[in-house]
N, C-alpha and C positions, 0 to 999 in steps of 0.2 A: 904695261898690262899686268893686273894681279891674276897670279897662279893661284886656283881655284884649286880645294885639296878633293880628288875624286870621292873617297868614303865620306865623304861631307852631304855631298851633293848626291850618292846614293840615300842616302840619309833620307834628306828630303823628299826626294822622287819616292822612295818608300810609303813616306807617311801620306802619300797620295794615293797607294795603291789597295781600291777595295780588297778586305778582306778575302771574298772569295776567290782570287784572283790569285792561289797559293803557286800556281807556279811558278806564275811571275815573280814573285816573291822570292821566291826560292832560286830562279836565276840571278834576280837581282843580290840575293845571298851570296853566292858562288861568286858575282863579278866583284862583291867588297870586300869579300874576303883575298883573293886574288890582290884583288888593288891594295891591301894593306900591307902586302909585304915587296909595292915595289916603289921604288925612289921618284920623287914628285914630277922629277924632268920627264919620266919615262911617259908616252902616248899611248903605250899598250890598254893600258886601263880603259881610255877612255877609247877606243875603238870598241873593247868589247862591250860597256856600256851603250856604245850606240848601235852596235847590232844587235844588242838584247832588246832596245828599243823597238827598230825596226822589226822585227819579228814578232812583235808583242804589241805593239801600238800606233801601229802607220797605216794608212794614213790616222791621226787621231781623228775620231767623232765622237768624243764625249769630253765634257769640261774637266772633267780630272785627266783625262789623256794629253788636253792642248796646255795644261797647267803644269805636267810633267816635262810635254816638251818644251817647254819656257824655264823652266827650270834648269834644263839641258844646258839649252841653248843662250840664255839670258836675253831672249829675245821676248817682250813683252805680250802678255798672254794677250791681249787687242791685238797685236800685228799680225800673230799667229792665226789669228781670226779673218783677220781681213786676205791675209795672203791664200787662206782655205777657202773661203769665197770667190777672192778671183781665180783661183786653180780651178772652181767645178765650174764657173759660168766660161770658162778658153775651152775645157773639154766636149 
């Protein structure tokens, strides 16, 4: 499995994040900066980038929310979709 470096991957999720959107932005600031001074093994990081997520874009309805969590998750922005389909047509 290749180790994914977290300031990387905020990176990205960033450059998805509408401008107006300054808070999030601003969390997602605080969690890479955090993440930059901690050692790669460590999970810390990437818990609080997923609750930053969660707080900010879950469930995702919009194509740049199912592109960030695809980003996250390396899970391809179509499965993402299809899995949000079948979660609203079971509820």
């Amino acid at each position: 499995m290749i180790r994914r470096d977290c300031c990387q991957v905020i990176d990205q999720i960033k450059a998805k994040v509408p401008e107006e959107r300054k808070m999030f932005l601003q969390d997602l600031d605080e969690v890479r900066k955090d993440a930059a001074y901690k050692a790669p093994e460590e999970t810390i990081q990437w818990e609080r980038l997923q609750r930053c997520l969660l707080s900010e874009i879950f469930p995702p309805n919009e194509e740049w929310e199912i592109e960030i969590w695809s980003i996250f998750s390396t899970v391809p922005v179509e499965k993402i979709k299809e899995d949000l389909k079948k979660a609203k047509r079971e509820e």
